[in-house]
C-alpha positions as CSV (number, residue, x, y, z in Angstrom):
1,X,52.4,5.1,12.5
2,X,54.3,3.4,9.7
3,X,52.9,0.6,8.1
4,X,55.8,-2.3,7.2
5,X,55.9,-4.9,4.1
6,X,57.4,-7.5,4.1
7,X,58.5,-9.1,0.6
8,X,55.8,-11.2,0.6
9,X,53.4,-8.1,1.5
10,X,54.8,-6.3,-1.3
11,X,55.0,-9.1,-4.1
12,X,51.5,-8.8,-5.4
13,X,51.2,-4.9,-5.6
14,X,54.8,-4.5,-7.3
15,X,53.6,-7.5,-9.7
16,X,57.2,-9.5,-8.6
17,X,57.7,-12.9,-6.8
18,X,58.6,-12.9,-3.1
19,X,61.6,-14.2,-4.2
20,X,62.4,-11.7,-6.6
21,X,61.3,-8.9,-4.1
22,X,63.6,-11.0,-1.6
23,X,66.4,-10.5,-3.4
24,X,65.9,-6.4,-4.4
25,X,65.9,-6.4,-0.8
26,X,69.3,-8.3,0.1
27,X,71.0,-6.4,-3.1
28,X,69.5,-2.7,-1.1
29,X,67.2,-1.9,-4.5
30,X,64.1,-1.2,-1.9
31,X,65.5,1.0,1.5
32,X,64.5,-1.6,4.2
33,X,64.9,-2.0,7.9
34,X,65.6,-5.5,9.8
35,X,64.4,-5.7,13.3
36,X,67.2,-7.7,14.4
37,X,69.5,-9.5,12.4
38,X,67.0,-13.1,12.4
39,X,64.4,-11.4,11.1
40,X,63.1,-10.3,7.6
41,X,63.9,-7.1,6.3
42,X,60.8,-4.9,6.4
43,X,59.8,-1.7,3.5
44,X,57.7,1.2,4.7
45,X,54.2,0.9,2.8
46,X,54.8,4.7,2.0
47,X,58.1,3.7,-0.2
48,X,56.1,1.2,-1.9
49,X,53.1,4.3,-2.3
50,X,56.2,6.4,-3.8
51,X,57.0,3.6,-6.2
52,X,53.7,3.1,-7.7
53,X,52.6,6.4,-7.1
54,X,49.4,5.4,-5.8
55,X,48.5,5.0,-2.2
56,X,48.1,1.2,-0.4
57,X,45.6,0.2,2.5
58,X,46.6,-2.6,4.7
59,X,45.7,-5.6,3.2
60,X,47.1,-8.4,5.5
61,X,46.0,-11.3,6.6
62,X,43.3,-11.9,9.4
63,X,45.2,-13.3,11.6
64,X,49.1,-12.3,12.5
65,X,51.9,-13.4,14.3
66,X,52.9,-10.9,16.8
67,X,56.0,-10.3,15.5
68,X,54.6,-9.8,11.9
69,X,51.6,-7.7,13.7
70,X,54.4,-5.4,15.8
71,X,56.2,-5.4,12.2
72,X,53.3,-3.5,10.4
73,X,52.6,-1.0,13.4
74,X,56.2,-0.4,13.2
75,X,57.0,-1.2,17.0
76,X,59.4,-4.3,18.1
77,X,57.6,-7.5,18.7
78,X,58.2,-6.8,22.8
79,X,55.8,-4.0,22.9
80,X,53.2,-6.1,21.0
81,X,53.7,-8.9,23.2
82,X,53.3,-6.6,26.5
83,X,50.2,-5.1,25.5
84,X,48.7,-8.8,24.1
85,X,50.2,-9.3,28.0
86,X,48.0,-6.7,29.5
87,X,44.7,-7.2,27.7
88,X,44.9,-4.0,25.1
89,X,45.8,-6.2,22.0
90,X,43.1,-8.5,21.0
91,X,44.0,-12.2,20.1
92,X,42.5,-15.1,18.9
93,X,42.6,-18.5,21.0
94,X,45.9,-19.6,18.9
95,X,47.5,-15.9,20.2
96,X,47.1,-14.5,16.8
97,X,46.8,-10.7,16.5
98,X,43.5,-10.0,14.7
99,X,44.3,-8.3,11.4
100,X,41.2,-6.2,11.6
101,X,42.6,-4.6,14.8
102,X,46.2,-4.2,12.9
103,X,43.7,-2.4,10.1
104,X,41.9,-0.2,12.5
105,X,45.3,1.5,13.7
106,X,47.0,1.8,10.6
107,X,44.4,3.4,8.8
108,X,43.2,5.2,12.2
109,X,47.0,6.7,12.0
110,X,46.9,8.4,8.7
């Protein structure tokens, strides 16, 4: 399972602005991936590992949108929302993904 960045994820660990990171993205400098054309472009935490040469945990926040949350597990924002549906994704009382569960899997995965 792939972790993915978005440029404010990967701002503080290259040392850049999100803005600056923002633009490297729209001018193809990082290889990214846009879940649909709306949304931000999104960098695999393993390019950014290459990059630096050193190797990133998730860091993200506690609480995630399910659409950010379906972003790092690197599945589209409808399979996060069916299994927050069915009881297998735990949420807080907002229907926030809980960033610890986001960490469990990612670093479960590798």
């Amino acid at each position: 399972m792939t972790a993915l960045l978005t440029a404010r994820d990967i701002a503080p660990i290259l040392g850049r602005s999100p803005h600056t990171i923002g633009r490297w993205l729209r001018e193809g400098r990082l290889p990214a991936v846009a879940l649909s054309p709306k949304h931000a472009r999104y960098v695999a935490l393993a390019t950014i590992d290459g990059l630096t040469g050193q190797s990133h945990r998730y860091t993200g926040p506690e609480r995630l949108s399910q659409r950010h949350a379906a972003a790092w597990l690197g599945v589209s924002p409808a399979t996060v929302h069916r299994a927050v549906a069915a009881g297998y994704v735990p949420v807080d009382e907002t229907g926030a993904v809980l960033g610890s569960w986001v960490r469990e899997l990612i670093e479960g995965a590798a």
